[in-house]
Every structure is written in structure tokens, then in C-alpha cells.
C-alpha positions in Angstrom: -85.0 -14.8 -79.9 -83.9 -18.5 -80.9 -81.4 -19.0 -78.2 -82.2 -21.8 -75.9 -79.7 -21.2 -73.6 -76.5 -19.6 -72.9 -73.8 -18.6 -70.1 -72.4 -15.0 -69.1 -69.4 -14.1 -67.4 -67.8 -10.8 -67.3 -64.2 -9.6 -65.9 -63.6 -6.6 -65.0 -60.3 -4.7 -66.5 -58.4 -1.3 -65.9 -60.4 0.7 -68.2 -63.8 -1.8 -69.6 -65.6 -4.4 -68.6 -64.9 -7.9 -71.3 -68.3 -10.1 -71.8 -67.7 -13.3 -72.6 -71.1 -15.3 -73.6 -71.4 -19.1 -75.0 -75.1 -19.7 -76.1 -76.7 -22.2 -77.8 -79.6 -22.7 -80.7 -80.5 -26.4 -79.9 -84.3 -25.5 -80.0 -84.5 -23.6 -83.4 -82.4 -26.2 -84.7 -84.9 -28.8 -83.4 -88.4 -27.2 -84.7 -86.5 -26.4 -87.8 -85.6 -30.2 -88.2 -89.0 -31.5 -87.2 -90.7 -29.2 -89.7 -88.5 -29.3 -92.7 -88.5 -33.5 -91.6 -92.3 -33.0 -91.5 -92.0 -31.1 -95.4 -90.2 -33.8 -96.8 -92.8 -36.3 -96.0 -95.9 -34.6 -97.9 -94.1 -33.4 -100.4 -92.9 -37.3 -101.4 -96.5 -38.0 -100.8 -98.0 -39.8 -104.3 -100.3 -36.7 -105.4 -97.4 -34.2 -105.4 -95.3 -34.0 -108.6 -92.8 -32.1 -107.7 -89.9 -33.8 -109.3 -86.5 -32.8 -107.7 -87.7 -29.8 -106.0 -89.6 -32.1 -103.7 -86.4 -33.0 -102.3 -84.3 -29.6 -102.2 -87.5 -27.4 -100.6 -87.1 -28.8 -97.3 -83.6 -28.4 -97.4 -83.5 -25.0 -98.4 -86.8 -24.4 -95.8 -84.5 -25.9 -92.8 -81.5 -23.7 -94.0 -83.5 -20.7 -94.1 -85.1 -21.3 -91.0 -81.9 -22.5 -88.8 -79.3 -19.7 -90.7 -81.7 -16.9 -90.7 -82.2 -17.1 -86.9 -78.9 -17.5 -85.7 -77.5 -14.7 -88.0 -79.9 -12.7 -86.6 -79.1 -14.1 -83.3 -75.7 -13.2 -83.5 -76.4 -9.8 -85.1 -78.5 -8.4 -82.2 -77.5 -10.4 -79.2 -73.7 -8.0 -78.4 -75.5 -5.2 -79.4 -78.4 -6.2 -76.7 -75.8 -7.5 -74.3 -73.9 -3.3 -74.4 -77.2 -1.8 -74.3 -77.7 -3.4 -71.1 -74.5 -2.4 -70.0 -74.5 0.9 -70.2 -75.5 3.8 -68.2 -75.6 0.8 -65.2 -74.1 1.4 -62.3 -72.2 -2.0 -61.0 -72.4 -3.2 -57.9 -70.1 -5.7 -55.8 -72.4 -8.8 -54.0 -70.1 -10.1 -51.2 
């Protein structure tokens, strides 16, 4: 999954539980940059005649890359979050 990181909290109500979650896709975003960065530069290399296309590929590869895994991050991560919420019996830690 692309998330680097994130934060939980839940609260507890009269009839559900709310899940609140901030995360974070500094990582993918990094790779993503260093790759498409890394593109760039042998594309613009003298044996490649690419014309414009040398300079919207990596573009389009780091948009791919970066929007691709946080939609799909963000598609599967609630769902992920209430299967592991259900059919769990809670606990209070004092």
C-alpha cells in the first residue's frame, strides 16, 4: 500500500463507532519524483529524438504513478479500516 504513515482515532457513539484517519503518501510521492526526475534526464539525453514528448512522458509517468496509488489508496483503505472492524469484539484498556 503507498501510505507512509498515518494516525487513527476512533470515538465511540450511541449506536456506531466514527473512525477518523489522517495518512500520508510522502514516500510514493518521493520514488515517483526521483523516477519520473530520473526519466527526464535520459530522455533529454542527445541520442533520443523525442521532440516534445521527451518532456510530457515524465510528467504524465509521475502523474500516473503518484494519482494511481493514492486513488487506490483511498479506494481500499475505509473499506480495509470496516473489515477490521467488524465482527471484533472491543475492549476497554484502563
Amino acid at each position: 500500500m503507498p501510505i507512509s504513515w498515518g494516525r487513527l482515532s476512533a470515538e465511540a457513539g450511541p449506536d456506531c463507532v466514527r473512525v477518523h484517519y489522517d495518512i500520508t503518501f510522502l514516500e510514493v510521492v518521493v520514488f515517483a519524483t526521483f523516477g519520473a526526475g530520473f526519466l527526464a534526464v535520459m530522455l533529454c539525453l542527445p541520442a533520443s529524438d523525442l521532440g516534445a514528448m521527451r518532456y510530457v512522458f515524465p510528467i504524465v509517468a509521475w502523474a500516473w504513478l503518484v494519482g494511481g496509488n493514492i486513488a487506490l489508496a483511498l479506494g481500499r483503505f475505509p473499506a480495509f479500516i470496516r473489515k477490521q472492524g467488524r465482527g471484533r469484539h472491543t475492549r476497554s484498556v484502563t
